[in-house]
C-alpha positions in Angstrom: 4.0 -18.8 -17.9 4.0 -18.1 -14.6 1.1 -17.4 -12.5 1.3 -16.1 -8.7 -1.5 -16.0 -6.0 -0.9 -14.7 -2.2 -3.1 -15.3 0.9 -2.1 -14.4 4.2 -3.7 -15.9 7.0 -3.5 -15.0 11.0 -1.1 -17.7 12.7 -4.2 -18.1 15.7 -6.1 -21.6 15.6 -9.3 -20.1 16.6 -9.6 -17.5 14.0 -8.1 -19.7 10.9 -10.9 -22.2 8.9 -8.8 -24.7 7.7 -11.7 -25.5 5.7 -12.0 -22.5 3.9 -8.1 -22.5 3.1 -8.9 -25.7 1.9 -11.7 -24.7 -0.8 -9.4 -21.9 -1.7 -6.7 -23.7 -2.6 -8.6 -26.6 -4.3 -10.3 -23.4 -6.7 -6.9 -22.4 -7.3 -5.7 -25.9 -8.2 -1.6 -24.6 -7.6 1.3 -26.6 -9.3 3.1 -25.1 -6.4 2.7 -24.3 -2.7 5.3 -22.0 -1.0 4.5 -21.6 3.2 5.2 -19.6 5.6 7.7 -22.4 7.5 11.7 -23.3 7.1 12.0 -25.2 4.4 14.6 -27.9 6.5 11.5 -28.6 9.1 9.3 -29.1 6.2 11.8 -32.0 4.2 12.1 -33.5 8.1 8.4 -33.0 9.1 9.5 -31.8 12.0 6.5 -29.4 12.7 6.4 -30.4 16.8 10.1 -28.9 17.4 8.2 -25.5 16.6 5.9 -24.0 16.8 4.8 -23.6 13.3 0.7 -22.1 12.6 -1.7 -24.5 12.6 -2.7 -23.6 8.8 0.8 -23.8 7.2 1.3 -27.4 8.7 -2.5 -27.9 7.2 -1.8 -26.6 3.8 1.7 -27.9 3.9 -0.6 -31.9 4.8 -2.8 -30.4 1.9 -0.3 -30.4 -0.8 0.9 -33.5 -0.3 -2.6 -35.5 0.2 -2.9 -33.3 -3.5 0.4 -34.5 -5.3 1.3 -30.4 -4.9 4.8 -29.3 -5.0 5.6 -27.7 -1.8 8.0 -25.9 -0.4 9.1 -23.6 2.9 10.4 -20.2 2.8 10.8 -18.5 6.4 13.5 -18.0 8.2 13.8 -18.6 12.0 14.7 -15.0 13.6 13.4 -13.4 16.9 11.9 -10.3 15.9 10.7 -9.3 18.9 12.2 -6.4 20.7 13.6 -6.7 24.5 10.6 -5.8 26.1 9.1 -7.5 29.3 6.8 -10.4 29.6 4.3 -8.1 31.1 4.8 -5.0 28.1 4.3 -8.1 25.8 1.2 -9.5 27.3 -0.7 -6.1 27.3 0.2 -5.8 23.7 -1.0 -9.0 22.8 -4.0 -8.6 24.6 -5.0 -5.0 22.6 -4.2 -7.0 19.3 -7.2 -9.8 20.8 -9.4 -7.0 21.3 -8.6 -5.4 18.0 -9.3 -8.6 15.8 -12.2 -9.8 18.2 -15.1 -9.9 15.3 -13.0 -10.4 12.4 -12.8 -13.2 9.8 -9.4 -13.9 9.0 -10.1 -13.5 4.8 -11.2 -9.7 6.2 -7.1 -9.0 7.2 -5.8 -9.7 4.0 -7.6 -6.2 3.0 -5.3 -3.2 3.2 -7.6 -1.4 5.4 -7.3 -3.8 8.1 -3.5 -4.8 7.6 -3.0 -0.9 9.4 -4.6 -2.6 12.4 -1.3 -3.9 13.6 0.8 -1.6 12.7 0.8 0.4 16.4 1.1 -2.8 18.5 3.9 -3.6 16.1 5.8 -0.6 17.1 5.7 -1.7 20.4 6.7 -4.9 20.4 8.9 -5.8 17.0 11.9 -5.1 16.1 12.1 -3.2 12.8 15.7 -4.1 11.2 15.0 -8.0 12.4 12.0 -7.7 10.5 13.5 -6.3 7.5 16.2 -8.5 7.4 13.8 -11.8 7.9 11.4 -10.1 4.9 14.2 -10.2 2.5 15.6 -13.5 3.9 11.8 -15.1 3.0 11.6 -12.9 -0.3 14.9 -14.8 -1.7 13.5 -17.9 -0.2 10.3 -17.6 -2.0 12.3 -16.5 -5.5 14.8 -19.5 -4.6 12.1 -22.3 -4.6 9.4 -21.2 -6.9 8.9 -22.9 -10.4 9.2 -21.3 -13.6 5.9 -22.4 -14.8 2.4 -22.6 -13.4 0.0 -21.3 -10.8 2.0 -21.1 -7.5 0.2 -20.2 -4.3 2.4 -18.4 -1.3 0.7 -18.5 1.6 2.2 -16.1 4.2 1.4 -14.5 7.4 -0.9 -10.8 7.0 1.6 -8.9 8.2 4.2 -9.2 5.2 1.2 -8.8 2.7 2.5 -5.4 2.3 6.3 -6.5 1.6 5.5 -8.8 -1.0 3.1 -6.5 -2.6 5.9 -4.5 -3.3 8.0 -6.5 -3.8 6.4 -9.9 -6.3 5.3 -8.2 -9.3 2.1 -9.3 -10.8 1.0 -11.0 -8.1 -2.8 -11.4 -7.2 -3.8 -10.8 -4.0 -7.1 -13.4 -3.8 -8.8 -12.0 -0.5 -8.2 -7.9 -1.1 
């Protein structure tokens, strides 16, 4: 039997407590770690090529310190839209103010996944995003094992996409 478990976290050092990722996932006790980075980086370790979020290398360090099966499951595409360095910094700058205040375990609740959604509109590009979703959601179905608790640790913003998209799945921090 199969049991599946997805966190997302904010990909910003300063917000993330490694720590508390860490206490989460030794609760959980997974046979199987999926994260939120290319699965050919992860079997070269090459984490400082990209830049990768702090907490996936952690947890990715995590599983292997634990004897975890781990894999990757993104996929490397530019979903930004062609907008200027200056369009991008002022949207990145409301999104600061927005989560100033906020624990990271407190975006992994649907209320506050909406939070992004008008910067997001600005600044990504919709059908990239779409096609990368899908592209991680094989990924994901591609890697994980047929047995066992298996933890997917993923980025807030495709909370929603995998909610709809991995039945049965619990949702620790909603």
């Amino acid at each position: 039997m199969r049991e599946i478990f997805i966190i997302g976290t904010i990909h910003d050092k300063n917000l993330m407590n490694i720590k508390e990722l860490s206490d989460i996932l030794e609760k959980i006790k997974p046979d199987q770690l999926l994260i939120e980075i290319e699965e050919e980086d992860l079997n070269h370790e090459s984490f400082y090529y990209k830049p990768y979020p702090n907490e996936m290398v952690c947890a990715y360090y995590w599983a292997k310190d634990n004897k975890i099966k781990v894999n990757g499951f993104d996929y490397d595409i530019c979903v930004l839209k062609n907008i200027s360095k200056r369009k991008l910094d002022k949207v990145l700058i409301n999104i600061n103010k927005k989560i100033k205040g906020f624990d990271w375990k407190e975006f992994n609740k649907k209320e506050n996944r909406r939070l992004f959604d008008e910067d997001d509109e600005k600044s990504i590009d919709k059908k990239k995003w779409i096609k990368r979703e899908k592209i991680m959601l094989t990924n994901i179905y591609n890697k994980m094992v047929k047995n066992g608790k298996i933890v997917i640790l993923t980025g807030v913003g495709h909370l929603d996409f995998f909610e709809k998209n991995i039945k049965g799945a619990k949702f620790l921090l909603e």
